[in-house]
Steps between C-alpha positions, in 0.01 A plus 500: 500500500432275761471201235872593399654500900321173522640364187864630604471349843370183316855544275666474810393266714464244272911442510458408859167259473694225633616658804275769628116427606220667432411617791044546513494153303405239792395227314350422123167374327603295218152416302408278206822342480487255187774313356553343155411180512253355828706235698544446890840547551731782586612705230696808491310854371514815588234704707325730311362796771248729352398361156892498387673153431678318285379131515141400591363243673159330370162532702325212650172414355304467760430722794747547781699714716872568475769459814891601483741578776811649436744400728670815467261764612569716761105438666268209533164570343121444629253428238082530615315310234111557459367163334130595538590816252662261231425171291808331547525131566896445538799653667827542302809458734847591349842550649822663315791548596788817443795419361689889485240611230378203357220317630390148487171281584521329741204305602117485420238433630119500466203483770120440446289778657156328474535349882624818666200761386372669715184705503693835628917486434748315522850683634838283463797631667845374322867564544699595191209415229266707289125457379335625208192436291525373141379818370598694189855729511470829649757781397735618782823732519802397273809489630612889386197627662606339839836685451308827377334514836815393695709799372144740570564423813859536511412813369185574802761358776756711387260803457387450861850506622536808300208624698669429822815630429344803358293559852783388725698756320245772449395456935918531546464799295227646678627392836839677442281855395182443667631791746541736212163392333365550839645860527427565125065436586561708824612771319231462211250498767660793722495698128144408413393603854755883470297533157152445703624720757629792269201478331298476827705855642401659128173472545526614860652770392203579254267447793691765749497762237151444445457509883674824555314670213195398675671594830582862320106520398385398870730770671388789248133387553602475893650863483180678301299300749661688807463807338166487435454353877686807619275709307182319616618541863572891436120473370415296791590745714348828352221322455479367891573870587210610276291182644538666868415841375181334307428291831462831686293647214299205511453535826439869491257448187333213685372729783435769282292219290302411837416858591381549170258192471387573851439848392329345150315239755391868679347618206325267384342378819392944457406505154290168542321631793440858283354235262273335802415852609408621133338122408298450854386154499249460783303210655112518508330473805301156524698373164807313566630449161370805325696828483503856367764683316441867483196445667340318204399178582670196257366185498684182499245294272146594300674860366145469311274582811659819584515864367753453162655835564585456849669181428690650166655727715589289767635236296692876348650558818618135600657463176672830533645420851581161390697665232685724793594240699651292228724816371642548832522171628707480192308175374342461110201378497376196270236712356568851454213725642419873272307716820299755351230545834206355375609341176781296613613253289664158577735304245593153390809495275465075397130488546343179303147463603366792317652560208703753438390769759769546759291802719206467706335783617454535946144657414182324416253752335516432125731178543484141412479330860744212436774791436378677786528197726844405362653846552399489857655150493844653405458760727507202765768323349692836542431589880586113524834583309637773769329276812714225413844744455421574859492124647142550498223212461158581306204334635276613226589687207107611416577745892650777246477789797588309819796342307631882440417551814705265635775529292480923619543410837809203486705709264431860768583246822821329346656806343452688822696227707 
């Protein structure tokens, strides 16, 4: 398509080549110009610009660079020549002239370049002239490419003034209804922001229901919890009323509760000292630490030594008033005493060091001696038992009767007070 404008334009400008100029084309490189037969004067020919002539102009043989100046160009032309990059020996000078569109040589002339190398460059400045190496034709534009390009940009220059009007026109146009765009995006935006906002109060909306429903909930939970407040004070206060009736019991009950321990306290400081009057335990004369019960005299060591029947029914008495004191003292005792006089028997409910015998006999005739000594040993451990109940410290647990003894006369004293 564009091939065709171009060719049309071509079409038409070619009826005006005389006249009109082209108007990117400053100057021309006219190459390998030849003619038919070599001579040294002028001749007329025409030009032949990229690789399209009609006549042609011979080559010199030998090396050497061409020079023209056309007197008609529009600008002078600068040529920088390189000789340390080329082999050339000679410089080709030649000058035609324009007659309207023919041309004609004029003069030329030829230089030797052997004097004037230099190692580096060598740069010649002319005015109206034109250098080139004898080198082999290169292939440049013809003549309808030149105008191909002209009318593309015809066709870009025109284009960009298409632009121009386009956006002159186009600001006019938005200049003239920028107020009405202006209102038109205000009222887009004040739309977008009523749809935000209606959707904002729906889902308020959704959010106050849910709040009063909760609301609802709290006031019915708030109402039972009054009630039940109202019924806890009605509570409260039968229950303070009964609290000030059960204060006075208590305090009724209290004294009644001291009367009757001091009257318990009474009794027993009577029944033990029965038990001290029916159990005598007496000191003998000239024997600190040895003591009678019933008037029968009971060792505290070597049971062996003395009359076996005397001390059976000692140990038969102690046992037996031990087993008084604990019942109303209201104290169990460790090892639970059986008093049968005589034949009292003492027992031991986890006993490990003999077997699996758990009673030991308070008598010695007929015994094993070991079982003898260990019942009297628990016998000890017993009057130790009710000693200690009474704050009482045992100094030695083999002093069976001054330990009762003892123990006889703290509990009749305290009681009493």
């Amino acid at each position: 398509m564009i091939e065709g404008e171009a060719e049309s334009s071509f079409a038409y400008t070619s009826l005006f080549s005389l006249q009109k100029k082209i108007r990117h084309l400053k100057g021309l490189s006219i190459r390998n110009i030849t003619f038919e037969q070599p001579c040294k004067h002028p001749i007329s020919f025409k030009t032949q610009t990229c690789n399209t002539y009609d006549d042609t102009i011979s080559r010199r043989p030998e090396n050497h660079i061409k020079q023209y100046n056309l007197k008609d160009r529009e600008n002078d032309s600068v040529l920088d020549i390189n000789i340390s990059e080329t082999k050339q020996e000679s410089l080709s000078s030649h000058e035609l002239k324009r007659h309207n569109t023919k041309g004609s040589l004029v003069a030329y002339e030829e230089s030797l370049l052997r004097l004037v190398r230099l190692e580096n460059a060598l740069k010649t400045y002319l005015v109206d002239t034109f250098f080139t190496l004898h080198i082999d034709n290169i292939e440049c534009y013809s003549y309808n490419d030149i105008m191909k390009l002209n009318t593309l940009e015809k066709c870009i220059w025109d284009a960009n003034n298409s632009k121009k009007t386009l956006t002159m026109s186009l600001e006019k146009y938005l200049d003239k209804y920028y107020k009405i765009f202006e209102i038109q995006k205000q009222k887009n935006k004040s739309s977008k922001h009523l749809t935000e906002l209606e959707d904002t109060i729906i889902l308020e909306n959704k959010k106050l229901k849910e709040a009063e429903k909760y609301k609802h909930l709290l006031q019915k939970s708030l109402n039972a919890r009054r009630e039940s407040m109202k019924i806890s004070y009605k509570n409260q206060q039968n229950v303070a009323n009964y609290l000030e009736d059960a204060k006075k019991t208590l305090q009724y009950r209290k004294a009644t509760l001291h009367q009757i321990l001091n009257k318990i306290s009474m009794h027993r400081s009577r029944i033990i000292a029965e038990l001290h009057n029916i159990f005598p335990i007496e000191p003998i004369i000239g024997k600190p630490f040895d003591f009678t019960i019933c008037n029968l005299l009971l060792p505290n060591t070597n049971h062996y030594k003395y009359d076996q029947d005397h001390v059976a029914a000692g140990l038969g008495y102690t046992a037996h008033l031990i087993y008084l004191l604990s019942f109303y003292l209201r104290i169990p005792l460790r090892y639970p005493i059986r008093p049968m006089c005589s034949r009292a028997v003492i027992e031991d409910p986890i006993n490990t060091l003999h077997g699996s015998k758990t009673s030991f006999p308070l008598w010695l005739k007929g015994q094993d001696h070991s079982q003898f000594d260990f019942g009297i040993f628990l016998l000890n451990k017993n009057i130790e038992q009710l000693m200690n109940s009474q704050s009482l410290i045992v100094t030695n647990l083999r002093h069976t009767l001054p330990n009762c003894k003892c123990l006889l006369l703290y509990i009749i004293s305290h009681l009493s007070s």
